[in-house]
Backbone as a printed PyTorch tensor [residue, N CA C, xyz], in Angstrom:
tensor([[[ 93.4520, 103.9680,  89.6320],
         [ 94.5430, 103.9680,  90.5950],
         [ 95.3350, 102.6610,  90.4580]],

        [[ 96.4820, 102.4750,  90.8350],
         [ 97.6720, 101.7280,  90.3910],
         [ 98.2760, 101.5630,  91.6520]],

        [[ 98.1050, 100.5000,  92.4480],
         [ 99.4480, 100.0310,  93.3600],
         [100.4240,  99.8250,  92.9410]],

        [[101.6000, 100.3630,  93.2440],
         [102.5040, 100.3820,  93.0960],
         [104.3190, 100.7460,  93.8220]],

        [[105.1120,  99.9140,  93.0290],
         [106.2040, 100.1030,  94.3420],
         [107.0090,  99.9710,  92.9050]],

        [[108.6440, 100.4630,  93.4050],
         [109.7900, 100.2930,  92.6160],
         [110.6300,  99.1860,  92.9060]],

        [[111.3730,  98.5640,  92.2620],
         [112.2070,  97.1360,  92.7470],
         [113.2970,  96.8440,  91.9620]],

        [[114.1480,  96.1640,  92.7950],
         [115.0470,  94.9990,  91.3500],
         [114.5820,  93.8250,  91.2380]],

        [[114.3930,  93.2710,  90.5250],
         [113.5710,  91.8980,  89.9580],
         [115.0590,  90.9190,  90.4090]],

        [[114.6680,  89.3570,  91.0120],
         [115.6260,  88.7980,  91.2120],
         [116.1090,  87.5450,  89.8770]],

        [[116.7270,  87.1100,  89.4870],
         [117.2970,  86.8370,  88.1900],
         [116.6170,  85.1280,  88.4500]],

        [[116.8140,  84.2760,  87.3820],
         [116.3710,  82.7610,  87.6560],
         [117.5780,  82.0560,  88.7980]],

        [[118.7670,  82.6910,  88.5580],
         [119.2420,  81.8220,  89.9280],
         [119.0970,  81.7400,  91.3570]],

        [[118.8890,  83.0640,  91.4360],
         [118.2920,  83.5760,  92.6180],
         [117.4470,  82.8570,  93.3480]],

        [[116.3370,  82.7170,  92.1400],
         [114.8010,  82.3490,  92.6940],
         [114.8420,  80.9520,  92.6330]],

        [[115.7930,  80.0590,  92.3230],
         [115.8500,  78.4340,  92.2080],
         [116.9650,  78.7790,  93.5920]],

        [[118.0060,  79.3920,  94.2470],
         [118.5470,  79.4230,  95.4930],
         [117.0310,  79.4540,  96.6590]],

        [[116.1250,  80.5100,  96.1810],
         [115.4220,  81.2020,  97.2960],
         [114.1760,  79.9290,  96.9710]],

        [[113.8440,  79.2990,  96.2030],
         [112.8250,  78.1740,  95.7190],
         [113.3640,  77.3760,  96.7500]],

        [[114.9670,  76.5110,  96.5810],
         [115.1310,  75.5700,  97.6000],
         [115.3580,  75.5440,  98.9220]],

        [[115.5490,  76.8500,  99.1710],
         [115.4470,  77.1120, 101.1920],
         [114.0600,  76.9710, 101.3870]],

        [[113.0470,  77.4680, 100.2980],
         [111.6630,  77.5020, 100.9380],
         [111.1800,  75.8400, 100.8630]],

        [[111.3180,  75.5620, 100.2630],
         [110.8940,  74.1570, 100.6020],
         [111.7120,  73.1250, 101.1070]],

        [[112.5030,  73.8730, 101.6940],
         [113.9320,  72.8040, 102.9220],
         [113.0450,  73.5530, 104.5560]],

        [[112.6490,  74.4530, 104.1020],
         [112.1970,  75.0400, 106.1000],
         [110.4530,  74.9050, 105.9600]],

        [[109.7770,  74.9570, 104.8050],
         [108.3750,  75.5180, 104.7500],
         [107.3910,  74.3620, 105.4100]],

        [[108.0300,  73.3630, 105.1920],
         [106.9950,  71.7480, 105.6210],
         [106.9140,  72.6480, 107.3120]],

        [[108.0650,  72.6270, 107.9020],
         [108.3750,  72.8110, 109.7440],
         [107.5790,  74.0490, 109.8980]],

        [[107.3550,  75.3000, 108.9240],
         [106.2420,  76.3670, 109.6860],
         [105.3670,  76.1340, 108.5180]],

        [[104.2460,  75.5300, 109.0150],
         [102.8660,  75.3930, 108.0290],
         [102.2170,  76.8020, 108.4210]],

        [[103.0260,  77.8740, 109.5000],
         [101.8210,  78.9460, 110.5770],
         [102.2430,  79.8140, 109.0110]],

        [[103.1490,  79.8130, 108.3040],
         [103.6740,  80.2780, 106.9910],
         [102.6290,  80.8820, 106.0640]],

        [[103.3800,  81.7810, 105.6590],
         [102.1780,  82.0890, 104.0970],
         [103.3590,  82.4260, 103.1790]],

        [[103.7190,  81.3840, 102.5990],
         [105.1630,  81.5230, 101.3890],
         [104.7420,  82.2270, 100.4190]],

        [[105.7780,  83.0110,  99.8610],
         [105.5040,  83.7050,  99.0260],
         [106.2010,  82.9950,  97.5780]],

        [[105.4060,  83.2470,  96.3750],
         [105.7860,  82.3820,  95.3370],
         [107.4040,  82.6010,  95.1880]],

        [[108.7340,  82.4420,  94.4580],
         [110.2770,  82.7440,  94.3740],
         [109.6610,  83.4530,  93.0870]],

        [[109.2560,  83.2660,  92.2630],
         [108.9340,  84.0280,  90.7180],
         [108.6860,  85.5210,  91.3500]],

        [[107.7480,  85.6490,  92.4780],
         [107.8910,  86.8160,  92.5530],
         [108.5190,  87.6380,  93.2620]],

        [[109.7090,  87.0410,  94.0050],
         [110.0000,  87.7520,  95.2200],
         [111.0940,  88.8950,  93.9500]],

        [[111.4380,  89.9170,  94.6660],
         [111.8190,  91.4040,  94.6880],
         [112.5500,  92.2970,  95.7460]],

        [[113.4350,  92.9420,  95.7860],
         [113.8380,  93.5120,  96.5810],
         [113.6270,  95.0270,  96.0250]],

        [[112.7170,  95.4390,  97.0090],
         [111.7280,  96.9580,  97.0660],
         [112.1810,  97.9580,  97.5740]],

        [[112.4490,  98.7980,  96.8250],
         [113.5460, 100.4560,  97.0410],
         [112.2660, 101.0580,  97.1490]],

        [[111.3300, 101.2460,  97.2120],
         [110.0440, 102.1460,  97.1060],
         [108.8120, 101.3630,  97.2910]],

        [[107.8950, 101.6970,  98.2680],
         [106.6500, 101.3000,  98.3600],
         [105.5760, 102.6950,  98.0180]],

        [[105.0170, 102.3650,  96.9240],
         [104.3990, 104.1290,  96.8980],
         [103.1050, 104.3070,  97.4410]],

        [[102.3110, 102.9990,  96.9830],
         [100.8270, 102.7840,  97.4240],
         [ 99.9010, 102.9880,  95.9700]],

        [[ 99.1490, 103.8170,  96.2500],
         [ 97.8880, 103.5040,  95.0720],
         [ 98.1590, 104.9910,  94.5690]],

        [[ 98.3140, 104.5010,  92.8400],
         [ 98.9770, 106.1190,  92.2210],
         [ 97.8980, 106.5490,  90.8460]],

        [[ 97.4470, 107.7230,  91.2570],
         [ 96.9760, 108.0090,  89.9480],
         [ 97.8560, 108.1860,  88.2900]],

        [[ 96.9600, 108.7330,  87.2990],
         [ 98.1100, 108.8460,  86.1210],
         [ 99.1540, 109.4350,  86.3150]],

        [[ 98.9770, 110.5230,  86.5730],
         [ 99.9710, 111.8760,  86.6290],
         [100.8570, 110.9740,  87.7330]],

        [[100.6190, 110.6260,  88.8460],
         [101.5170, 110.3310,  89.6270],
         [102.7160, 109.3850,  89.3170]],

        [[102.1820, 108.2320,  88.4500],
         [102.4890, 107.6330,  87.4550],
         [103.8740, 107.8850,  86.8150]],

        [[103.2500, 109.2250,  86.1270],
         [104.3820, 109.5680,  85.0320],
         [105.6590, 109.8700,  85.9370]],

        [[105.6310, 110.7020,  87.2730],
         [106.2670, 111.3850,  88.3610],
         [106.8640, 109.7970,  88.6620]],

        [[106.3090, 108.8580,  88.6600],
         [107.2690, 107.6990,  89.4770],
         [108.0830, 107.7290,  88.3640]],

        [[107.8470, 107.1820,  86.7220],
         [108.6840, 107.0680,  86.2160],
         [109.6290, 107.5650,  85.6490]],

        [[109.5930, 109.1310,  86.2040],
         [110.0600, 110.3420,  86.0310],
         [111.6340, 109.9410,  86.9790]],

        [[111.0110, 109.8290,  88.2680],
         [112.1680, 109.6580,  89.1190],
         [112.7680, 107.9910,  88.9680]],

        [[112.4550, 107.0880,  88.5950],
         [112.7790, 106.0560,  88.3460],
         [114.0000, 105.9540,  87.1210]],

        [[113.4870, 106.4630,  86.0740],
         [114.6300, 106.6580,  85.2340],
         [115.8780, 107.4180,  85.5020]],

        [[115.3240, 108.5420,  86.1150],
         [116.3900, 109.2020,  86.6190],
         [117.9100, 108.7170,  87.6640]],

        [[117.2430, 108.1580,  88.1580],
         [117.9740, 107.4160,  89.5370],
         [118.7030, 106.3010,  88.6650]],

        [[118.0240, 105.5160,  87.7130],
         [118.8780, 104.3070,  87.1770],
         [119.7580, 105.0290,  86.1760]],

        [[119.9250, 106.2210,  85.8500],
         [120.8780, 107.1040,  84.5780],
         [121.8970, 107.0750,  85.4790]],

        [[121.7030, 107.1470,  87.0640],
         [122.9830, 107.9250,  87.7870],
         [123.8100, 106.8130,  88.6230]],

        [[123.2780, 105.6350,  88.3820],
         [123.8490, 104.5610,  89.3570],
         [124.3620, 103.6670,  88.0200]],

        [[124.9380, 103.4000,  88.6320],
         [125.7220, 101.6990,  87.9150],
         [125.0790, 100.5200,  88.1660]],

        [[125.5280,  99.6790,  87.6670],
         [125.1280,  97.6330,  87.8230],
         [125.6100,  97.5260,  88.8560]],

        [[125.3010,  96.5400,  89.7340],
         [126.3900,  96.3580,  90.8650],
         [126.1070,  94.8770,  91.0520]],

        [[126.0120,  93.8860,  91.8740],
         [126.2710,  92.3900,  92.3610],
         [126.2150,  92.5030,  93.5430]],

        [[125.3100,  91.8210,  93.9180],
         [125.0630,  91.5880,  95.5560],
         [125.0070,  90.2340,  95.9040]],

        [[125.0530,  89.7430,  97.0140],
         [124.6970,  88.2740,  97.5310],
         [123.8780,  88.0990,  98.6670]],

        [[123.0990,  87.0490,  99.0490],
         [122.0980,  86.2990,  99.6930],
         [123.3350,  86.7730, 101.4000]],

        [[122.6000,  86.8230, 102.8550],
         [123.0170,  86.6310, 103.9120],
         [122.5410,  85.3560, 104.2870]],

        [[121.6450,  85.8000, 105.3790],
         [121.0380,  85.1410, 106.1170],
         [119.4770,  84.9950, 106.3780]],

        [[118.9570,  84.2280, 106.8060],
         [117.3350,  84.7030, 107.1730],
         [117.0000,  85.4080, 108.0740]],

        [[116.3400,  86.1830, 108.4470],
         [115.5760,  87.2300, 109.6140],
         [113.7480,  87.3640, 109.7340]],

        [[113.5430,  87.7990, 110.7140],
         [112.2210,  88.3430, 110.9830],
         [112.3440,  89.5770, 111.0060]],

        [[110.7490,  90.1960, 111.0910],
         [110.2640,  91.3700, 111.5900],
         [109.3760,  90.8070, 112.3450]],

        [[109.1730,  91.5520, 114.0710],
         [108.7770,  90.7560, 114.4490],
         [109.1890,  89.8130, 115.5210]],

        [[108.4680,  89.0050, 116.2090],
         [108.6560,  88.1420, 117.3260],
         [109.2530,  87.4670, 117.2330]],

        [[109.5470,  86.2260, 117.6230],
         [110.0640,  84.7680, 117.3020],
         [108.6270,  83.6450, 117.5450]],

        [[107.8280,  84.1370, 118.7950],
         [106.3650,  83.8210, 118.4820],
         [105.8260,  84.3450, 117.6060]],

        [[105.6370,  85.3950, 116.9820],
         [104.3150,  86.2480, 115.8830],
         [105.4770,  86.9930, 115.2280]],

        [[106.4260,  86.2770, 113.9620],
         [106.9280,  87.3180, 113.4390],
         [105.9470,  87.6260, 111.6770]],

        [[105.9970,  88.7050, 111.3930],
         [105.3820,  89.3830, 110.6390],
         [105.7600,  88.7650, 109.3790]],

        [[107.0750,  89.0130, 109.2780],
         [107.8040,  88.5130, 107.7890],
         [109.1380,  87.7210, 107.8540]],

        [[109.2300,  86.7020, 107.6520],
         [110.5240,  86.0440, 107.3290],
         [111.4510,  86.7630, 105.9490]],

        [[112.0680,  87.1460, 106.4650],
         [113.3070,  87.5120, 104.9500],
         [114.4590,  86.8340, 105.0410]],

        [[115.0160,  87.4170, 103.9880],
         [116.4730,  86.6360, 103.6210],
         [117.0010,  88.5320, 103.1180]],

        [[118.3260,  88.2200, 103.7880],
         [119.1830,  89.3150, 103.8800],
         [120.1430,  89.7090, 102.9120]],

        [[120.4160,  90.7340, 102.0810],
         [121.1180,  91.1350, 101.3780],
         [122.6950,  91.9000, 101.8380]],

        [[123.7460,  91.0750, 100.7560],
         [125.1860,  91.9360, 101.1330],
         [125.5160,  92.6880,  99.9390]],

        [[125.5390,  93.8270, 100.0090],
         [126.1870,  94.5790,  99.1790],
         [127.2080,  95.3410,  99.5000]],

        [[128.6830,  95.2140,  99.6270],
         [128.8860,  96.4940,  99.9110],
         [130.4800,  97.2930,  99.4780]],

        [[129.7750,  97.1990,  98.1120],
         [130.0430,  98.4660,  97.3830],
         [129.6970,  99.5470,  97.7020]],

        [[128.5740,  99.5380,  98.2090],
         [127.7250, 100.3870,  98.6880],
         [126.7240, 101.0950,  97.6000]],

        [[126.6570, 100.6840,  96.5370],
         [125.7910, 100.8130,  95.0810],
         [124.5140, 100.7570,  95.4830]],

        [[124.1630,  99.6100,  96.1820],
         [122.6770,  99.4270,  96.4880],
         [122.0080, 100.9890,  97.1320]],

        [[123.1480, 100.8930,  98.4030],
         [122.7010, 102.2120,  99.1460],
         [122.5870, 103.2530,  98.4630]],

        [[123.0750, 103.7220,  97.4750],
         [123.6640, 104.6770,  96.9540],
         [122.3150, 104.9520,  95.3850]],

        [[121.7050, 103.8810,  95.4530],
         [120.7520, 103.6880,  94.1450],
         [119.6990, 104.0600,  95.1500]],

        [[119.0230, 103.6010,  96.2240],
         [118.0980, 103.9070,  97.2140],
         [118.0610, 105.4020,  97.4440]],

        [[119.3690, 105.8230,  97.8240],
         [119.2100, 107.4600,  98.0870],
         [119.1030, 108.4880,  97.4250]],

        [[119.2300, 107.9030,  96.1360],
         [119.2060, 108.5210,  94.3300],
         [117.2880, 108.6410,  94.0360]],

        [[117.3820, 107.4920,  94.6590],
         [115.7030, 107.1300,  93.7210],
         [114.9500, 107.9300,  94.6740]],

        [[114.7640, 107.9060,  96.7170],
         [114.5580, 108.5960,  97.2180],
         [114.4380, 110.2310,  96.7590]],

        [[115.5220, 110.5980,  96.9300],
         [115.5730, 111.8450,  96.4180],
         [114.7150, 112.2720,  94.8110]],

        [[115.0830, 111.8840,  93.9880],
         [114.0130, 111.7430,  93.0260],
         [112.2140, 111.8320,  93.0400]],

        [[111.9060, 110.9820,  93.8790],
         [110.5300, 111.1410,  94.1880],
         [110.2860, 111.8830,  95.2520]],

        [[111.1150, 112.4430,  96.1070],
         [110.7490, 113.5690,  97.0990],
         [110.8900, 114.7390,  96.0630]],

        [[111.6440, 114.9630,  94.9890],
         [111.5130, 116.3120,  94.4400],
         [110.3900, 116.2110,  93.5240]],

        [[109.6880, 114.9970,  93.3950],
         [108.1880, 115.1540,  92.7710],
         [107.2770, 115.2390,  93.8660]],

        [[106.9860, 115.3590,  94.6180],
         [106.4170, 115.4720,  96.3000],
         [105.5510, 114.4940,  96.3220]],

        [[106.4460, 113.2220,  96.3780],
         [106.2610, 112.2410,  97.0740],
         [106.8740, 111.9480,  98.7030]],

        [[106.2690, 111.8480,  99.1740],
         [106.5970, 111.3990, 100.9270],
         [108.2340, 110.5140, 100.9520]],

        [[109.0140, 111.0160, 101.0550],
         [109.9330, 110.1980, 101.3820],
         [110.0950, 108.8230, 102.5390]],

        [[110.9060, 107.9750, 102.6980],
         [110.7780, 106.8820, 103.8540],
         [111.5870, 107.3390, 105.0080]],

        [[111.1200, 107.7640, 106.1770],
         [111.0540, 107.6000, 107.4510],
         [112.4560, 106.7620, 107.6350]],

        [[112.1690, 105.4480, 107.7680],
         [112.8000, 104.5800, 108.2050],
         [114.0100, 103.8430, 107.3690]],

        [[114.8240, 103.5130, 108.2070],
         [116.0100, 102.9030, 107.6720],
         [115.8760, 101.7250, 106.6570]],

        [[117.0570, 102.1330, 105.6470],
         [116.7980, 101.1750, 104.4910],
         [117.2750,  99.7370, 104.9100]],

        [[116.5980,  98.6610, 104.7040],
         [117.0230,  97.1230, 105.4160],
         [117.0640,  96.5560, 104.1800]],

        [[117.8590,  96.1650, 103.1260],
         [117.4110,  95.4030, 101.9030],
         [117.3790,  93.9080, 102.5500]],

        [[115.9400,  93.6020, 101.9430],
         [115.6760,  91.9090, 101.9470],
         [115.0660,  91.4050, 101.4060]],

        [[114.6720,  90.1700, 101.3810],
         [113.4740,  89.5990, 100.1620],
         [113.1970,  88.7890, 101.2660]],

        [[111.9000,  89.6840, 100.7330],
         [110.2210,  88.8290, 101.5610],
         [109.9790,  87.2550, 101.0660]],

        [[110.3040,  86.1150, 102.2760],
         [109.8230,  85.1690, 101.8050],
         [108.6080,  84.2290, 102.4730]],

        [[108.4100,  84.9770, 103.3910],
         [106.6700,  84.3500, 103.8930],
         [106.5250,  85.1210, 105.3210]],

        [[104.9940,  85.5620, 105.0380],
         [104.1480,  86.3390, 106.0580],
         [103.3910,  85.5120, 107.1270]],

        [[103.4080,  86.3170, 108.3800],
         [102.8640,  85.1780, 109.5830],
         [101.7650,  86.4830, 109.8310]],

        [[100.0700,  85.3740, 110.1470],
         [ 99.0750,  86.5580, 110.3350],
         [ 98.5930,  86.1210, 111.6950]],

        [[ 98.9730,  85.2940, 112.1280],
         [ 98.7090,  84.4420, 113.4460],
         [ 99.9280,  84.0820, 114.2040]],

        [[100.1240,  83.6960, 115.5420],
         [101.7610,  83.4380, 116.4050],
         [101.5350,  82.0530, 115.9570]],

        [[102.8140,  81.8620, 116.1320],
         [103.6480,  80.3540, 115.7330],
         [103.3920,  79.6790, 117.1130]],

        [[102.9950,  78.2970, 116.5720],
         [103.3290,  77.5070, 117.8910],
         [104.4480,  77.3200, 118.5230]],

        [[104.0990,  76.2990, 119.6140],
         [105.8340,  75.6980, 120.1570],
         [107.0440,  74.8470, 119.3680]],

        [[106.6150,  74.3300, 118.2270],
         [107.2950,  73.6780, 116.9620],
         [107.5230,  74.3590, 116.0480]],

        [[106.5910,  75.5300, 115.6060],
         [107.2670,  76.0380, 114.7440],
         [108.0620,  77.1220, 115.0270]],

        [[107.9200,  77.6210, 116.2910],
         [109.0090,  78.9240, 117.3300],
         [110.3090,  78.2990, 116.9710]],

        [[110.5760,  76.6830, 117.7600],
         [111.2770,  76.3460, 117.2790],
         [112.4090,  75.8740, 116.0610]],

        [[111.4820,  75.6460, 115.1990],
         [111.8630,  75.5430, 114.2300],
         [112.4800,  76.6690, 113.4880]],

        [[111.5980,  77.9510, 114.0880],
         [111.9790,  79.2990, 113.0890],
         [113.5200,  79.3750, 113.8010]],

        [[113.6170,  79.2200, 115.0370],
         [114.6840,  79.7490, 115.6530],
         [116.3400,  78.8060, 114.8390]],

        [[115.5990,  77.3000, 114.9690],
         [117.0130,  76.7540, 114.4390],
         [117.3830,  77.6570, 112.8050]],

        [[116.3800,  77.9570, 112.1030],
         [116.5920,  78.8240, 111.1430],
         [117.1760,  80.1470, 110.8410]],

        [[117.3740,  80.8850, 112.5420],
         [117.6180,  81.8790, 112.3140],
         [118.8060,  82.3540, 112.8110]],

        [[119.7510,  80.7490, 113.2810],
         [120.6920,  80.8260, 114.4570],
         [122.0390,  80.9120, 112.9040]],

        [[122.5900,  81.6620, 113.5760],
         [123.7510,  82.2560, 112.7940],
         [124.9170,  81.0800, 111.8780]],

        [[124.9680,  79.6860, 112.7060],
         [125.0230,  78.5820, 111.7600],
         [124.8420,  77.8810, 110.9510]],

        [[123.2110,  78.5910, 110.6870],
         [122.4050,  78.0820, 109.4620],
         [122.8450,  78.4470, 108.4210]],

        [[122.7480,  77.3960, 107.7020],
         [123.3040,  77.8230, 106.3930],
         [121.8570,  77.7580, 104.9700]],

        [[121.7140,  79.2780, 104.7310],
         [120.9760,  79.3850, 104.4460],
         [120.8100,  80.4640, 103.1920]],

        [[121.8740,  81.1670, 103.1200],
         [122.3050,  82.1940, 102.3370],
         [123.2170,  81.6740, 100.7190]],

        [[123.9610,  82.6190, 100.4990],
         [124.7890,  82.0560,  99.0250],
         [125.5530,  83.4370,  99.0190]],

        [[126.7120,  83.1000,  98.8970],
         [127.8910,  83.7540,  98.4450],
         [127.9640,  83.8110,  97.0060]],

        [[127.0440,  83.4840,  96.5720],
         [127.2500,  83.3640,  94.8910],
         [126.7930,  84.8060,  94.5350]],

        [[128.0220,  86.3280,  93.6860],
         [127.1830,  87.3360,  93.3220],
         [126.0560,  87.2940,  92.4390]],

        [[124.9760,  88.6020,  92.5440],
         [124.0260,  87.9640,  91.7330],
         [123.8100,  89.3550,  91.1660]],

        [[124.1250,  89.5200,  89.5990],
         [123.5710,  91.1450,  88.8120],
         [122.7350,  92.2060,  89.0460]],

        [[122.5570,  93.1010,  89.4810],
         [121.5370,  94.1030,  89.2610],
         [121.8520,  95.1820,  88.6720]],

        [[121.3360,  95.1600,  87.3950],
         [121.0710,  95.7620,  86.4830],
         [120.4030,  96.3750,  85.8030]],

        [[119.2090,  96.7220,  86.3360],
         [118.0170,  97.4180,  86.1820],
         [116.7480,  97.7600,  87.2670]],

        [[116.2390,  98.7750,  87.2260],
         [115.0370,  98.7280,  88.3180],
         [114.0290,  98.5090,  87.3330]],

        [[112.7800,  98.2010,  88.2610],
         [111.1250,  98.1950,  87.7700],
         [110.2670,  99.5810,  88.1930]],

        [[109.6240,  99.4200,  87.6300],
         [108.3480, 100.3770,  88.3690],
         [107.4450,  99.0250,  87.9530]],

        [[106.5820,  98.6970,  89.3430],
         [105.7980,  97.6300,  89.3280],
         [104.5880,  98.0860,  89.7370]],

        [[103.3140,  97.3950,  89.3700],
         [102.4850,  97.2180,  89.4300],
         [101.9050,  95.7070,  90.4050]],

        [[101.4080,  96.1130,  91.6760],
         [100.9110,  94.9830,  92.4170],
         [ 99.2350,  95.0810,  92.5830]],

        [[ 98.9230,  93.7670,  92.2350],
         [ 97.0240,  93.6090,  92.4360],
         [ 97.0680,  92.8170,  93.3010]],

        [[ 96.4320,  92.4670,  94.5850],
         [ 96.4180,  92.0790,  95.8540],
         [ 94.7280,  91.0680,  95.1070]],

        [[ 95.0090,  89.7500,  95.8370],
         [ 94.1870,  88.4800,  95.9110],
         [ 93.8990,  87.7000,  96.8480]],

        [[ 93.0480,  86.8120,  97.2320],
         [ 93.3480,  85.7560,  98.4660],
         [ 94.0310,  85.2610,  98.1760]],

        [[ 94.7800,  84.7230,  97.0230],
         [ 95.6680,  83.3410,  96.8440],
         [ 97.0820,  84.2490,  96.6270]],

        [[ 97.1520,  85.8320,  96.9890],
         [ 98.4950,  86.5420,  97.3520],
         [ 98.6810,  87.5830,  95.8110]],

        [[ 99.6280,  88.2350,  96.0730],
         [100.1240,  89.5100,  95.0970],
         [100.4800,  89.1670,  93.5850]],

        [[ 99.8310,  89.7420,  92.8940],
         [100.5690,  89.6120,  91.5960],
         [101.1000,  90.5700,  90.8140]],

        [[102.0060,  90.3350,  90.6040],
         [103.1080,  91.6000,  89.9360],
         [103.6820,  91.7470,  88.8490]],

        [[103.5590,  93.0090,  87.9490],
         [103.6620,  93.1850,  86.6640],
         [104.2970,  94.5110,  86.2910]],

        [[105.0730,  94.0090,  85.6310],
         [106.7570,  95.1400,  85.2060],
         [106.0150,  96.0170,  84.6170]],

        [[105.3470,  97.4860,  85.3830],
         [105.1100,  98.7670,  83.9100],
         [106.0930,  99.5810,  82.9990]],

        [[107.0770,  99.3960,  83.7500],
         [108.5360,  99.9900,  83.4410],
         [110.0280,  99.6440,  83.8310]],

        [[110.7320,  99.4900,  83.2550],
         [111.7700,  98.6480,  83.5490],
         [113.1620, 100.2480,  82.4990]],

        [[114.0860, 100.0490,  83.8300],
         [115.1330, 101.2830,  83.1820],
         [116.3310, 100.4270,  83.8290]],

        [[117.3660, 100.7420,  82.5000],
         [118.9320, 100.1210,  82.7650],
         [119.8320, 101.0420,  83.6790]],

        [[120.6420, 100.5270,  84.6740],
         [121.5160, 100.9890,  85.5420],
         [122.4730, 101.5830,  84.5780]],

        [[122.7300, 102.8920,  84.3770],
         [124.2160, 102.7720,  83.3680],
         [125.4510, 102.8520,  84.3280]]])
């Protein structure tokens, strides 16, 4: 069995933008569990644990979906939670797209793996990149702190566009020292 999820991989500028916010806010929430920038991802599909056959069916619909979408360019927002402002779950950083490509690659790839009878997603698509998990509530310093982070003046994002040009089919192995992730398949946007 194979954990696994679908993604766009974020490029080296990205992850040297998303490298230096994390270590401009990460000292102020130590309640933090940062996630490395090498691996962060923005995840169109969470599938879970897949046998072979299922396998082939992801990359069945994976290719498919990247034949029918284009490249597109997106940029960095803002930071957000899921979650409290005492006990939030996940800190992200927010994605702008709107061409509307992103959306439009999500509802492609969706559809794709529901006609292999895979479970489709429930819930509304939020694109973001995961940049640190809270498993415990934040104190009174770091509440604070999250909050000056999350107040709409922060400047914390990048207007700089950034390529997407291909999806993954990934492979994640779960550790104490956090996720490690490895490209099984990689297909070009045409």
């Amino acid at each position: 069995m194979t954990r696994t999820f679908i993604a766009l991989e974020m490029n080296e500028h990205m992850q040297r933008h998303l490298s230096g916010f994390i270590h401009q806010v990460a000292p102020a929430l130590p309640g933090l569990r940062w996630v490395d920038p090498r691996g962060i991802h923005l995840t169109l599909a969470f599938l879970g644990e897949l046998d072979d056959e299922q396998l082939t069916l992801t990359y069945e619909a994976a290719q498919q979906a990247a034949r029918k979408s284009r490249p597109f360019s997106y940029s960095l927002t803002h930071p957000g939670i899921f979650g409290t402002l005492r006990q939030p779950r996940v800190l992200w950083m927010g994605i702008d797209e709107p061409s509307g490509a992103l959306q439009y690659l999500y509802r492609l790839l969706q559809k794709e793996l529901v006609q292999r009878d895979f479970t489709g997603e429930s819930r509304p698509f939020s694109p973001h990149l995961t940049l640190a998990r809270a498993k415990a509530p934040l104190n009174p310093t770091e509440q604070a702190a999250l909050q000056k982070i999350l107040a709409p003046n922060y400047k914390a994002g990048s207007t700089q566009p950034y390529p997407a040009s291909h999806i993954h089919v990934m492979k994640s192995e779960l550790s104490r020292t956090g996720a490690t992730y490895t490209v099984l398949q990689e297909y070009s946007l045409q």
